[in-house]
Structures are given as structure tokens and as C-alpha cells.
C-alpha positions in Angstrom: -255.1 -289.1 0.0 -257.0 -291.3 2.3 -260.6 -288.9 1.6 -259.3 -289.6 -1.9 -258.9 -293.0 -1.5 -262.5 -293.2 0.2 -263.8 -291.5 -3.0 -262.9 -294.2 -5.7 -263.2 -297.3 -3.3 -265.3 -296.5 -0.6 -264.8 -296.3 2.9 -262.8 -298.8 5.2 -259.4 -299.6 6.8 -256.6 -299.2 4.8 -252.7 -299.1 4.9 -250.3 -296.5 4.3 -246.8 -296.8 2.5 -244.1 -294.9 1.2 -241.1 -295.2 -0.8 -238.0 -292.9 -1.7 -237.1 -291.7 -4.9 -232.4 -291.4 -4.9 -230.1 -289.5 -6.5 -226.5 -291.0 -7.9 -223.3 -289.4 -6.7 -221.0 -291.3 -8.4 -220.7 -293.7 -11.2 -223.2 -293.4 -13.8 -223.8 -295.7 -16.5 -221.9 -297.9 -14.1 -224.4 -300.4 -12.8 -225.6 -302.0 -15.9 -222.2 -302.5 -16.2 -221.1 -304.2 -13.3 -219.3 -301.7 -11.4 -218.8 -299.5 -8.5 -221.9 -296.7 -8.0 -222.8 -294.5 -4.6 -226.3 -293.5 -4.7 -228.6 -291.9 -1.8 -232.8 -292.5 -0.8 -233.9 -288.8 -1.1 -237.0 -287.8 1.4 -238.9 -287.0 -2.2 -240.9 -290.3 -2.8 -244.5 -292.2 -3.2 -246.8 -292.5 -1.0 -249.3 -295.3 -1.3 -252.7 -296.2 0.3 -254.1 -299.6 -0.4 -256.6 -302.3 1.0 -256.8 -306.1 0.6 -260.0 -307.2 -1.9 -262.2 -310.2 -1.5 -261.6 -311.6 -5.4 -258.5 -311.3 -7.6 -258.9 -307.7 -9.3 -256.1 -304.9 -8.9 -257.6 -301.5 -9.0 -254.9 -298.6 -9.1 -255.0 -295.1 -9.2 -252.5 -292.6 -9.2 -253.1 -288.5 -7.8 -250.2 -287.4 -10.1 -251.8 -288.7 -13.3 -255.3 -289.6 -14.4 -255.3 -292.8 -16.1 -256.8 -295.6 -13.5 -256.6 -299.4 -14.5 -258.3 -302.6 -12.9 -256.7 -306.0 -14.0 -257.5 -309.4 -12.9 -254.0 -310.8 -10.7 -254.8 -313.6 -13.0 -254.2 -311.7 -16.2 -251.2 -309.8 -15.8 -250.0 -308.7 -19.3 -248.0 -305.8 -20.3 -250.4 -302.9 -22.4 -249.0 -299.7 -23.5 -252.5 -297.6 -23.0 -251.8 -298.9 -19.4 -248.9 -296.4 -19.4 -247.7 -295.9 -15.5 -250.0 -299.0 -14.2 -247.4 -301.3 -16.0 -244.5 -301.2 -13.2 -246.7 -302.1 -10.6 -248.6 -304.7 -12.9 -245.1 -306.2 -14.0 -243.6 -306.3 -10.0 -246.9 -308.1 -9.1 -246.4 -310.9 -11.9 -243.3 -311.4 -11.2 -243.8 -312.0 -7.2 -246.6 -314.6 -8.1 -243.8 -316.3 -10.7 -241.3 -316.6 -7.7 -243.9 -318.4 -6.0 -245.2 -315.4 -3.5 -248.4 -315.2 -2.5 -250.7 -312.1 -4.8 -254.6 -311.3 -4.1 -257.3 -308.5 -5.1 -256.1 -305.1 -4.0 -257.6 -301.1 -4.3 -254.2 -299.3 -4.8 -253.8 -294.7 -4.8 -250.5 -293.6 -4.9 -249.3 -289.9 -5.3 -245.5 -288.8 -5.8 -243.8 -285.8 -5.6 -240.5 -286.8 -7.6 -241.0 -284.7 -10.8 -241.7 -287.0 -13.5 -238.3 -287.7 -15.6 -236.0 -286.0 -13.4 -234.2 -289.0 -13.7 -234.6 -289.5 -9.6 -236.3 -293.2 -10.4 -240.2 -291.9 -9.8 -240.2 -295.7 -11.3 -238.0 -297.8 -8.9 -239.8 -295.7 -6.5 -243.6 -297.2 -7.4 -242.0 -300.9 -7.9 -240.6 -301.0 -4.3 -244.3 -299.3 -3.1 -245.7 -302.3 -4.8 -243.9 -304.7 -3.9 -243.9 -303.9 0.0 -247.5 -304.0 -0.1 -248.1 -306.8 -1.6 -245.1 -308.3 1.0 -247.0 -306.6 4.0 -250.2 -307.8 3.4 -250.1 -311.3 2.4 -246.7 -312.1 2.5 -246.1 -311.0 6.2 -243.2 -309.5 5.2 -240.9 -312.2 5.4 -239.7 -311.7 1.6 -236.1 -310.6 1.7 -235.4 -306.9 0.5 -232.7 -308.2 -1.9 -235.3 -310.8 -3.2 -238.4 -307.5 -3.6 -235.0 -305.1 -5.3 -234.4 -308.3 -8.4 -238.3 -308.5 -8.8 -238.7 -304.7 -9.1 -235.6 -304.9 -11.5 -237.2 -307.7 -13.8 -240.3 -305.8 -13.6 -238.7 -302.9 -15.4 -236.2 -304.8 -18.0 -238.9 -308.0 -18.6 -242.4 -306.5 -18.3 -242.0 -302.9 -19.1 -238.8 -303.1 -21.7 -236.5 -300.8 -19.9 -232.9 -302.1 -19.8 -232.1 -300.2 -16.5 -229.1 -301.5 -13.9 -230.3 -303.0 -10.2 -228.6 -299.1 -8.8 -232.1 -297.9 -8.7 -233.8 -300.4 -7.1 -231.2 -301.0 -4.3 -231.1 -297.7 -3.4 -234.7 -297.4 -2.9 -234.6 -300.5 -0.9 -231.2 -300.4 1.2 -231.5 -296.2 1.9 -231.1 -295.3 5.0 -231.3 -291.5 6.4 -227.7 -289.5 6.3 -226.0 -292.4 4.8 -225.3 -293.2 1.0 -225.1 -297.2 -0.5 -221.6 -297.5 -1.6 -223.0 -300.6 -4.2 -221.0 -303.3 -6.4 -223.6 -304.0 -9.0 -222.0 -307.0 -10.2 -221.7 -309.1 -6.9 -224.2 -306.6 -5.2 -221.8 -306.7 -2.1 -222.8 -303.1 -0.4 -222.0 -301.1 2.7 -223.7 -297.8 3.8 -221.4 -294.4 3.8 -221.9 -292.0 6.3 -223.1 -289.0 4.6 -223.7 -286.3 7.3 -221.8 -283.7 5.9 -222.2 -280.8 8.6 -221.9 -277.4 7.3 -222.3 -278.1 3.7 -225.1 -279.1 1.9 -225.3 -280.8 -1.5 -227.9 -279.5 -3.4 -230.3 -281.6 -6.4 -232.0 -279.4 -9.1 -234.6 -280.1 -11.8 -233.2 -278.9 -14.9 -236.8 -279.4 -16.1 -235.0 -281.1 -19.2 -237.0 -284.7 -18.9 -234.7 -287.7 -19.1 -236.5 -290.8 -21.0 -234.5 -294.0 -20.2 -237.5 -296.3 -21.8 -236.5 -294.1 -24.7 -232.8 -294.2 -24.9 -230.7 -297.4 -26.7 
């Protein structure tokens, strides 16, 4: 990735990230309805190389699908032929709305969460986004809870996908051998020892793709 990422924007320092994909063990359709859900961070995820720009363009490119898009931060409007560049577009509007400071950056990410396997390839990138943009010129002083609500408007507000904040959390709040035993409603949450010795529980891609953006 980084000889990639030394391809399309030239050679120089840059910063390496990643970001989970999770699976839900219990409750769905429960947290965009306020209640009880017990999801898990999964070591599938997105991985994400970026460096800090002198001027206020955001260049992104993605190693799992073609399309690249440059935007000025200035000029941060939802487009449909932007296709996947919309999440992260819509999480950085919405950090510069809550006041959070947003400049120039050259963004590659690659995944390897199959695309609609319904493992949240999306929260996935929003979290990726937003952590860089925290890192870099936010010194990462904004609150996890405060990055999981702006990935979540980014989604429902910018992109049009009426998901729950399950996704996001999980993404967020995951930590190894341990599920997030979450109340969407209040958001009160405590992690669940998941270290289940001798048994193993196993996720498997149907390969049947599961469109939420799509869905009523």
C-alpha cells in the first residue's frame, strides 16, 4: 500500500491506520430501535495511509475499487458518481460542522471485509476517516463517543442511509476477545468477555450481498 500510495501522490512521510469491520450476535434490527444489541470488532477491517496537504483538497483512493475523487474541504457536497468517497466526504463535513479542525489530505485505503456482507465495510471507512482527521490535526483529543455520532450522521444525513449507532460503536469501542453488550437508546455499554476456549464461532459469506442504502 504505501509503494501504492507513493504512486498516486508521490513520495513522503505518511501515516498508517486501521479500522475493524464487526459482526452482531444478538439483536438485530434492535439498535435503530433503541434496544439491547451485542456486537464484536472482527480482525477483518480497513487499512488507511494518508498525509497532511498544504491547501484544502482531499484526494482519496481506494485499492478495493477504482473510482478516485479530489474535493475541496471547502466544498463538501454529497454526489452519487462519487459512490464510496461519500462516507468519508460526509464524516469530514460533519467534523468541521461540530467545530473540529479539517485540512488538505492524500487518503489510500484498502479493505478486506467483502463488500455487502453486511460486516459494516462502511462504519469501518467512517471511523478510518475520522481517526485521521482526529490524529492529525485534532491531536486526538476528540472523544470516541463524539467521532461514533459523526460517523453515524455521516451515513443517515450525508449519504441517506437510516442505519442505528450499533455499527459505529462497535467499530469504535471493540476491543480484542470481548464483545460490546450496547443500549442504543442511552448508549450505556460494558464489554463482555468473549474468550470462549475450546469452541469457536464461525462468520461465513453467504455471497448473497445485503444493501441497507437499498432497503426501506
Amino acid at each position: 500500500m504505501i509503494e501504492r500510495f507513493f504512486q498516486l501522490y508521490g513520495k513522503g512521510d505518511v501515516k498508517a491506520f486501521f479500522s475493524p469491520g464487526r459482526v452482531n450476535l444478538i439483536g438485530e434490527h434492535i439498535d435503530y430501535n433503541g434496544g439491547y444489541v451485542l456486537p464484536c470488532a472482527i480482525d477483518l477491517g480497513t487499512y488507511g495511509l494518508v498525509r497532511k496537504r498544504d491547501d484544502n483538497k482531499i484526494r482519496l483512493a481506494s485499492e478495493n475499487i477504482g473510482l478516485k475523487v479530489e474535493v475541496d474541504i471547502d466544498d463538501l457536497k454529497y454526489k452519487k458518481e462519487d459512490d464510496w468517497a461519500n462516507y468519508p466526504k460526509g464524516v469530514l463535513y460533519f467534523m468541521k460542522k461540530e467545530g473540529y479542525r479539517v485540512l488538505g489530505m492524500d487518503i489510500l485505503v484498502w479493505g478486506n471485509i467483502p463488500n455487502g456482507a453486511g460486516l459494516s465495510s462502511s462504519a469501518s471507512l467512517e471511523l478510518l476517516i475520522g481517526e485521521m482527521a482526529n490524529n492529525l490535526f485534532n491531536h486526538g483529543s476528540i472523544p470516541k463517543i463524539d467521532l461514533i455520532k459523526i460517523a453515524q450522521r455521516a451515513e443517515n444525513d450525508f449519504v441517506g442511509v437510516k442505519c442505528g449507532i450499533m455499527d459505529q460503536f462497535a467499530v469504535a469501542m471493540g476491543k480484542k476477545n470481548q464483545a460490546v453488550l450496547l443500549n442504543s437508546y442511552s448508549l450505556d455499554f460494558k464489554h463482555i468477555n468473549m474468550n470462549i476456549g475450546k469452541y469457536k464461532l464461525v462468520v461465513m459469506n453467504t455471497n448473497k450481498r445485503r444493501e441497507l442504502s437499498d432497503s426501506k
